[in-house]
C-alpha positions in Angstrom: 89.5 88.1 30.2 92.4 85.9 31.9 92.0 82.1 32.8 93.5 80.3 35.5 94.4 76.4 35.2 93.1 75.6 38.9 95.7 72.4 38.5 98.9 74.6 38.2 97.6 77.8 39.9 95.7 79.2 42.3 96.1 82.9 41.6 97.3 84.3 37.9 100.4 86.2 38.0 98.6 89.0 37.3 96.7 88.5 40.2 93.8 87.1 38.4 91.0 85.0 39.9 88.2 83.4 39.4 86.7 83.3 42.9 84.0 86.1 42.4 82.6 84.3 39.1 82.5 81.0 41.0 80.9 82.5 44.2 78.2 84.5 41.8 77.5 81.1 39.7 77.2 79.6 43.0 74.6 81.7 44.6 73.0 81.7 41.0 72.5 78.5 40.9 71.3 77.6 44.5 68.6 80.4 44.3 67.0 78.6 41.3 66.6 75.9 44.0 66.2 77.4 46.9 64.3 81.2 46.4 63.0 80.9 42.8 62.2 76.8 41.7 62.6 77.3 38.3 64.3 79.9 36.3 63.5 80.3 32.9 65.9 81.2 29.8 63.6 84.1 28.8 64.3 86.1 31.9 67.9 84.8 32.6 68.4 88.0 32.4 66.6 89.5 35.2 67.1 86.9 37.4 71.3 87.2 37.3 70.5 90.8 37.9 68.5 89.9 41.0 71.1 87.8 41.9 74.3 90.4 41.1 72.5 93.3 43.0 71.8 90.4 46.3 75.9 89.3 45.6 76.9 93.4 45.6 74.3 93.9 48.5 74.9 90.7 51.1 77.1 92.0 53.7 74.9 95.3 54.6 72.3 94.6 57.6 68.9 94.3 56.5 67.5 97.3 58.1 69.6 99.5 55.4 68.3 98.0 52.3 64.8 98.1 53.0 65.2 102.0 54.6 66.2 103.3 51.4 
């Protein structure tokens, strides 16, 4: 796990960033708004799985995921 101090950096110098985990949190949290309403703690779980396989999945066209 590396951290990166937004205020001094933009990008470790590893290379390390924390774009991904914002973008995921991001989506995360607007589909409890937007797609679910309410998510509750007891299937946390299975909603950021929902929501990792949708992040993994979003560029594709539509007519792929549903053919398979």
């Amino acid at each position: 796990m590396r951290r990166v101090n937004h205020s001094y950096e933009y990008v470790g110098e590893d290379g390390a960033s924390v774009n991904q985990a914002e973008s995921f949190f991001s989506r995360l949290w607007r589909a409890e708004f937007g797609v679910h309403h309410r998510i509750s703690g007891q299937y946390l779980y299975q909603y950021a799985k929902e929501m990792a396989w949708r992040e993994d999945h979003r560029r594709e066209p539509t007519v792929f995921i549903f053919a398979a």
